[in-house]
N, C-alpha and C positions, 0 to 999 in steps of 0.2 A: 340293386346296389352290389356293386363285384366286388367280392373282395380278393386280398393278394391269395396265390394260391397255402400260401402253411398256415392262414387262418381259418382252410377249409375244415380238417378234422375237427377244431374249436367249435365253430359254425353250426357244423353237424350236431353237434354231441347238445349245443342248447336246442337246437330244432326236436329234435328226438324228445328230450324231455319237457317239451313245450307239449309237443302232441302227445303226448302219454301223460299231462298236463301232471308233473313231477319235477317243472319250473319253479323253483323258489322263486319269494317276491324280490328280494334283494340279491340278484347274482352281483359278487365281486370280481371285476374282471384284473388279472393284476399280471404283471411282467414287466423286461426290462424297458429303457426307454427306448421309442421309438421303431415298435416291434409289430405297431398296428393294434393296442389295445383302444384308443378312442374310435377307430372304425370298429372294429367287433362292438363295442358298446352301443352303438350308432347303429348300424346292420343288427341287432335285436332287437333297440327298438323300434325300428322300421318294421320288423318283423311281428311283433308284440300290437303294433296298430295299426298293419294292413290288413284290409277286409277280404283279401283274398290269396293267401299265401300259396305260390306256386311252388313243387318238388321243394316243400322247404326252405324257398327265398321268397323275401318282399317281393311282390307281383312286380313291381315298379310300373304299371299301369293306374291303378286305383285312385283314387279321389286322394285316399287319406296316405298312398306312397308320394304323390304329386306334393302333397301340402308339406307331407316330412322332408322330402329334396329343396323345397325352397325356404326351409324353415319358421312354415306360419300353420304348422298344424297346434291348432287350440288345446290338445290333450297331450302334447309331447314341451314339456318343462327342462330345461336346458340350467343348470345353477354353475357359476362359472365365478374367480374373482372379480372381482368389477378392476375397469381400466385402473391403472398406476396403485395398484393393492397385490399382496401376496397372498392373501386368504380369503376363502369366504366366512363370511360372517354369520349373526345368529338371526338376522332381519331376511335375509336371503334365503337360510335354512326354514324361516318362517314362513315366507313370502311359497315358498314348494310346498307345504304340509297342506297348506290352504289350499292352495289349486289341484290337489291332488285327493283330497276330502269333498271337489264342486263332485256332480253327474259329468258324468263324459258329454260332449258338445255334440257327438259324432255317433254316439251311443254303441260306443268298443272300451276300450281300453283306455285306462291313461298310465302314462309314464312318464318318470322323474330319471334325468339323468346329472350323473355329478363328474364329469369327466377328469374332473380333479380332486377326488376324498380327501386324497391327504392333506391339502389345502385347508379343508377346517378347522377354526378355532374349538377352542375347548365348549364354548358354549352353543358353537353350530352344534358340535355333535352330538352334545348333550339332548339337544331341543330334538334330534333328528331319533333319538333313543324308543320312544312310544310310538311312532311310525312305524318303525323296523319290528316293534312287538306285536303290532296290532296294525296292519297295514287296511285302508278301505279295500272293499271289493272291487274286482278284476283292476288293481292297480300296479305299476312295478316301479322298484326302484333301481336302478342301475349305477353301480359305482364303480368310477375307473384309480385305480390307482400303480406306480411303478414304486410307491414304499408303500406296501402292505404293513410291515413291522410298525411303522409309526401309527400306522392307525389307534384307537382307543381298542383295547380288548373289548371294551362292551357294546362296538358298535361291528367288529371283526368276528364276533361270535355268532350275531344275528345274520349274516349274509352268507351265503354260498359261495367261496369261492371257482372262481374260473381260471385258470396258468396257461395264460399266454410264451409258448417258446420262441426263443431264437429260430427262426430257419436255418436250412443246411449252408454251405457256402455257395453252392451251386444257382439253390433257389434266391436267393437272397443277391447273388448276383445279375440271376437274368433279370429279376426285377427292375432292379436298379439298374442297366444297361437298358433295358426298357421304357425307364421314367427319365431316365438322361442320355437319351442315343447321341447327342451331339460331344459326351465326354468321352478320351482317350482312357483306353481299360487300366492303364496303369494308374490313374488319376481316381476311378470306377473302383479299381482294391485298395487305394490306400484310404479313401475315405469308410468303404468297411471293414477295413481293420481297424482302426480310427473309434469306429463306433461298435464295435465289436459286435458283426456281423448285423446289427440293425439298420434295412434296409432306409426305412422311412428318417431317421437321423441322417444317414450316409446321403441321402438326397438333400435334407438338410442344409448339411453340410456343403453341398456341391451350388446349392443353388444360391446360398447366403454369401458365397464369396468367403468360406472360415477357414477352405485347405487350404485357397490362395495366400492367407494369410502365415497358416503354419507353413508352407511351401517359403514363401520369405523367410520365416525363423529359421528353417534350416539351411538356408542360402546364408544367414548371416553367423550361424556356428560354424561353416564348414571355409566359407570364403573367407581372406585374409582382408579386414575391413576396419577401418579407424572405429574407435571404441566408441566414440561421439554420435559418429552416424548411426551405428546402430543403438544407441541409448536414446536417441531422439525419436526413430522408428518404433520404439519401444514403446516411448511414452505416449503414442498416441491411445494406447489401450493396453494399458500394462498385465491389468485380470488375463486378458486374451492372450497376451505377451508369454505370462509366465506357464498359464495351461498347457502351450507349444511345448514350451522348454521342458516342462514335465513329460510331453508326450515325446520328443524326438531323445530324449535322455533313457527314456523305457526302451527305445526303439533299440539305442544304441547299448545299453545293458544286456539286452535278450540278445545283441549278433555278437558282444565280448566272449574270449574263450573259446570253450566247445560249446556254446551255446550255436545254432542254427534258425535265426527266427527271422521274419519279416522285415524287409527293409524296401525302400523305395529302389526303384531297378536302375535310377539312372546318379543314383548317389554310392559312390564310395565310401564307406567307411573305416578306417584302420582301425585293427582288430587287437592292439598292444596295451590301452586302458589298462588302469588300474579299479579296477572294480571297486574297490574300498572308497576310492577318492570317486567316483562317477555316484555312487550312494551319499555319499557328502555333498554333492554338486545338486542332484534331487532333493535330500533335505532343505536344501538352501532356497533351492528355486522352489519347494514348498511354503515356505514361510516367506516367501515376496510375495507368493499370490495370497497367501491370509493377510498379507500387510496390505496389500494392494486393495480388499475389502473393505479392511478399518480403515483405509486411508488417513494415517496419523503417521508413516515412517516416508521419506521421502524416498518415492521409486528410483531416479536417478539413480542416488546412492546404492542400494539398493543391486542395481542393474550393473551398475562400476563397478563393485565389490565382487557379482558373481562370474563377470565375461574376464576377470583377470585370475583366477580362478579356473575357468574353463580355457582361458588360452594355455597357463600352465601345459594342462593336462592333455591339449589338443596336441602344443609340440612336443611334449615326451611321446606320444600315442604314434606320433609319423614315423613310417617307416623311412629310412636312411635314404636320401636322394627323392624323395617327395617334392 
């Protein structure tokens, strides 16, 4: 199993205290989103239930690396929310305790992975508590989470953690220019600045069709466009709608002024703003994407209210003969 390369020193540093067997049972593996912590959590347990671990990585030959890449090895437990649910529950966190309490099938290891902790309800974690104190022999738990803070102190105490980093700019780009060689590089940095420098998001993002969509947002604040068309565009996914407008508003705050920040290379922006009122214009299009949530205020309105608003402030912002 390869991984990207700035998850190598990570990598390392559990290999190391595997063999000097100074492996806690419960590593917390934790970082921003889409930084590559579910593959490190995945690449140890590979590691943890390959019978023959090569310079430190899962052989990826072995009987028990073969069963872990197609997801049917009997000693490797996977607890995840179940379809159209946000959490796991306490039948799930049960349903792990027991299969991790059998004899290994295989007679290695067994391991329990949660690639989602902070997913649990109050009373998974509670149930997961006497595990974590008192784990069976040669078993591990693995938890992945990007909000360690939310965790339960009593279940954040018993685990190891592990701090997954951001990569450099550099590395984080050739990856992604690697993972998506068919994108234009300008397309390739705005979805890593986008995702602040997370490579595996930024791919995401590229592949889901989401900058396509912010690339529209910004065609319809800059282009001169009946208010209609674009509240109709709008309402096809207003959450998605107003995230944009959040993000092309940050864009456009950070290049106001003496500010010198990130912008798209083939967009103009006039640099005359009122900063006051562009912070008013964020607030606003904050509170349309929490309404946009509850869906109880009605988005149009909504969306009319804030593009009359930003046209204001678009034609003060033009420079003269624009």
């Amino acid at each position: 199993m390869k991984l990207p390369s700035w998850l190598d020193e990570s990598a390392d540093a559990l290999w190391q205290r595997y063999r000097q067997q100074r492996l806690g049972h419960a590593p917390l593996v934790y970082g921003p989103e889409g930084v590559g912590k579910q593959l490190l959590g995945r690449w140890l347990a590979a590691l943890l239930l390959c019978s023959g671990p090569d310079d430190g990585q899962p052989c990826g030959r072995c009987d028990d690396c073969r069963l872990v890449q197609s997801g049917s090895h009997p000693d490797f437990l996977v607890i995840e929310p179940e379809e159209d649910r946000q959490v796991v529950g306490v039948n799930q966190v049960r349903e792990l305790i027991d299969g991790l309490h059998l004899t290994s099938t295989r007679d290695g290891n067994r391991v329990g992975l949660l690639p989602r902790a902070d997913s649990m309800n109050v009373n998974a974690a509670n149930a997961l508590l006497k595990t974590l104190e008192e784990p069976p022999a040669g078993t591990w738990l693995i938890l992945v989470t990007s909000k360690p803070a939310i965790l339960p102190a009593t279940i954040y105490s018993r685990c190891q953690p592990v701090a997954v980093r951001q990569p450099t700019h550099e590395a984080a780009r050739t990856w992604l220019a690697n993972a998506c060689p068919d994108i234009a590089a300008d397309r390739l940095e705005a979805a890593l600045r986008f995702c602040e420098l997370a490579p595996l998001a930024a791919r995401d993002m590229l592949e889901s069709g989401d900058l396509d969509t912010g690339m529209a947002v910004l065609e319809d604040l800059v282009e001169v466009r009946p208010h209609a068309e674009i509240i109709e565009r709008w309402l096809e996914s207003p959450m998605v709608s107003w995230r944009w407008i959040c993000r092309w508003l940050h864009v456009i705050m950070t290049n106001t002024g003496s500010s010198a920040a990130w912008k798209p290379a083939a967009v103009r922006l006039p640099t005359g703003f009122d900063e006051r009122k562009l912070m008013q214009l964020w607030e606003l299009a904050l509170h349309g994407h929490r309404e946009s949530q509850r869906g109880v205020v009605r988005q149009d309105l909504l969306f009319g209210r804030w593009l009359l608003e930003w046209q204001l402030q678009w034609q003060s912002a033009q420079p003269a003969g624009s």
